[in-house]
C-alpha positions, -999 to +999 in steps of 0.1 A: -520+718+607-488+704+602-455+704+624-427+718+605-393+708+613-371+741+602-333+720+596-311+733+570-301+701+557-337+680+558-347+710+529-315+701+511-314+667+512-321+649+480-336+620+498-366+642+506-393+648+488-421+659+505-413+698+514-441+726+522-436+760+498-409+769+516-389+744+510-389+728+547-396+692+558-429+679+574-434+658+597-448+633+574-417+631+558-406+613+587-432+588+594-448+583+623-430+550+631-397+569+631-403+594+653-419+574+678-396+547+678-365+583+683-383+591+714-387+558+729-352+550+721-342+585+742-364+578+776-347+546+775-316+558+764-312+524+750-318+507+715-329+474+735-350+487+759-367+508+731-369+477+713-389+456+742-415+483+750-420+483+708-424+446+702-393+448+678-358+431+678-329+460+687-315+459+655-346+473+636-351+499+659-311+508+657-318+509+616-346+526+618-329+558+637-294+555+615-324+558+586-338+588+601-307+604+612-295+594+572-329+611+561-325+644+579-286+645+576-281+647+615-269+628+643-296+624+672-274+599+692-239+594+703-236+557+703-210+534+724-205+501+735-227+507+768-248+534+764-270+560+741-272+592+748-290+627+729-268+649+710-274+684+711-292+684+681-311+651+689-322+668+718-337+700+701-351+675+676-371+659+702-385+688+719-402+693+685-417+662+677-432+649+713-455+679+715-468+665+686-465+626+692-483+635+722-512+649+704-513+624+679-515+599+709 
């Protein structure tokens, strides 16, 4: 079974291009790697503590959300100087994908 994630903008992004019949995005659209590395980043709330627990510098992990967020055409983080924090829509985001990066752990 796979997780669908029902966003308006991930089915009408051109960047996609794996969609079920209806026209939604999967969750391998995402990739694995992304997702994890979204939810990490958000029980850190930090790009470089996210980046220590995954063994990778903090500007990868910082591309690699900005390439998610890019993919699915919304903003999962308000970024500043000193901190990182869920957006509303980051936040609903996430409650959909760790039941299933849970399982998949």
């Amino acid at each position: 079974m796979r997780t669908v994630l029902r966003e308006e903008r991930c089915a009408d992004n051109p960047v996609n291009t794996g969609q079920d019949d209806d026209g939604n995005c999967t969750m391998e659209d995402f990739g694995i790697r992304s997702l994890s590395v979204v939810s990490t980043v958000a029980a850190h709330r930090s790009f470089r503590g996210a980046a220590s627990e995954l063994n990778l510098s903090a500007s990868s992990v910082s591309h690699i959300v900005a390439n998610l967020e890019q993919k699915i055409g919304i903003r999962l983080f308000l970024r500043n100087t000193r901190s990182v924090s869920l957006t509303e829509a980051g936040e609903a985001f996430l409650a959909r994908i760790r039941p299933a990066l849970a399982e998949i752990n």
